[in-house]
C-alpha positions as CSV (number, residue, x, y, z in Angstrom):
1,X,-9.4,36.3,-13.7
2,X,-8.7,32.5,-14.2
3,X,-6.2,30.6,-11.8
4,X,-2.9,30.5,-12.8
5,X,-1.8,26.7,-13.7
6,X,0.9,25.5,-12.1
7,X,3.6,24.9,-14.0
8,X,5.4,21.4,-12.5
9,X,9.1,20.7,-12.5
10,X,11.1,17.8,-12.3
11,X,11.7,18.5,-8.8
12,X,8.1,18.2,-7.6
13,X,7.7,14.8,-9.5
14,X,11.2,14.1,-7.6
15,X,9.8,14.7,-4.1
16,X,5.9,13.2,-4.4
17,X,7.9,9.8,-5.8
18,X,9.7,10.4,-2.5
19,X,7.0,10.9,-0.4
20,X,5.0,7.5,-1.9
21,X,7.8,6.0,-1.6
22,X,8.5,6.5,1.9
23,X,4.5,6.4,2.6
24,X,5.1,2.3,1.1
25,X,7.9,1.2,2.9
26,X,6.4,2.5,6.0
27,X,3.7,0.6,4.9
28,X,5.1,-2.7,4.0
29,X,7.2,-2.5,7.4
30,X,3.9,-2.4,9.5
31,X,2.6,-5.2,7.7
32,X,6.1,-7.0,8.3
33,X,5.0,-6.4,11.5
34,X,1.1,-7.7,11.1
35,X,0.0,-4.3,11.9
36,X,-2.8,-2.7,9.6
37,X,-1.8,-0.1,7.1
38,X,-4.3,2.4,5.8
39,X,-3.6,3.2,2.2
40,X,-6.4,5.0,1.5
41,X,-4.5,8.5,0.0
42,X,-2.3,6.3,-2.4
43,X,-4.4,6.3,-5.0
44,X,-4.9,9.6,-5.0
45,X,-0.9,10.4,-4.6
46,X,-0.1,7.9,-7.8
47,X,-3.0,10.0,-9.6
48,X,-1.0,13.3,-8.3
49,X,2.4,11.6,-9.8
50,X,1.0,10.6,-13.2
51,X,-0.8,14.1,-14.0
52,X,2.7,16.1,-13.2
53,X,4.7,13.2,-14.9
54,X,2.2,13.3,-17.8
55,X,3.1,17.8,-17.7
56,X,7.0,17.4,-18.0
57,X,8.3,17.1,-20.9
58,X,9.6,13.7,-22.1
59,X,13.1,15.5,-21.6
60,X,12.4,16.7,-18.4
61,X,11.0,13.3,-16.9
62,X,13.3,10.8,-18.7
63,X,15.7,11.5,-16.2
64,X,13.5,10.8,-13.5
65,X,12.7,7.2,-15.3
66,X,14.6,5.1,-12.7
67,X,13.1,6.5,-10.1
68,X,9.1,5.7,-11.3
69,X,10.1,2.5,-11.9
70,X,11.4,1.9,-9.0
71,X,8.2,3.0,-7.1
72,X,6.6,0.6,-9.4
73,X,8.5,-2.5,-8.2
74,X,8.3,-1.1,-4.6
75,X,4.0,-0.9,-5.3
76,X,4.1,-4.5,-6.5
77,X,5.9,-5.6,-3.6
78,X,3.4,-3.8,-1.1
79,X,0.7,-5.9,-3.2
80,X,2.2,-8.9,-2.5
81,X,2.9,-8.3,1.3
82,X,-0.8,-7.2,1.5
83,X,-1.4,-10.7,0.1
84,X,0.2,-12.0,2.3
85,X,-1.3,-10.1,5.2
86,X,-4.9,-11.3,4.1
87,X,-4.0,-15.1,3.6
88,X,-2.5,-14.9,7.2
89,X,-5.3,-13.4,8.2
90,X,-7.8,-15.6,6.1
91,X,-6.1,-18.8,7.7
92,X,-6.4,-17.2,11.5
93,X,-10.2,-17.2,10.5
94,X,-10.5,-20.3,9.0
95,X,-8.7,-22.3,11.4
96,X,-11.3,-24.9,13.7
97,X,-12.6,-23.4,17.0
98,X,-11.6,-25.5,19.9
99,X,-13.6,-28.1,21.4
100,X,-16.7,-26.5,23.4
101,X,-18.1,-27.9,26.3
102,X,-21.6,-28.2,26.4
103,X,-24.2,-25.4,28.0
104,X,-23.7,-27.3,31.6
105,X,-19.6,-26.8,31.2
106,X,-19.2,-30.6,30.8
107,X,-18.3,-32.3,27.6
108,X,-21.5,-33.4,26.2
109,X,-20.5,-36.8,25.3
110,X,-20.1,-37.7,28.9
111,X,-22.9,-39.9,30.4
């Protein structure tokens, strides 16, 4: 006997925006805080959103509109902050070591 599809409602596209969307702005606050942020099940949660959104019927997830596009704007703005994160980061390696001594622990330039 074949698996049963499930059959999705508006409700389950309701609560997996909700849990992305409070999986990002936990996200975005630990970068606030220049903590790392693994990510790594987003994609497959937005993948998990678009397949049930892409199920409903446009009368069934019209209503729910508002609420993808906020996710949207909330995704962008977890780009940007990881942007952000890697230019800070970028600059923390770029910047000029100190001045070394020499192997004897004196500056070299001294005679």
């Amino acid at each position: 006997m074949p698996p049963v599809a499930h059959h999705y409602t508006p409700d389950d596209l309701r609560n997996e925006v909700q849990k992305i969307s409070s999986l990002v702005t936990t996200a975005r606050r630990l970068l606030a805080s220049d903590k790392s942020v693994d990510l790594s099940a987003l994609e497959g949660k937005m993948r998990h959103v678009c397949a049930i959104a892409a199920l409903l019927s446009p009368d069934h997830a019209r209503p729910l509109l508002p609420a993808l596009e906020a996710l949207l704007a909330s995704l962008d703005e977890l780009g940007k902050d990881l942007q952000a994160q890697q230019s800070r980061l970028e600059a923390r390696t770029a910047s000029p070591a100190p001045p070394s001594s020499g192997p004897s622990g004196r500056d070299q330039d001294q005679t």
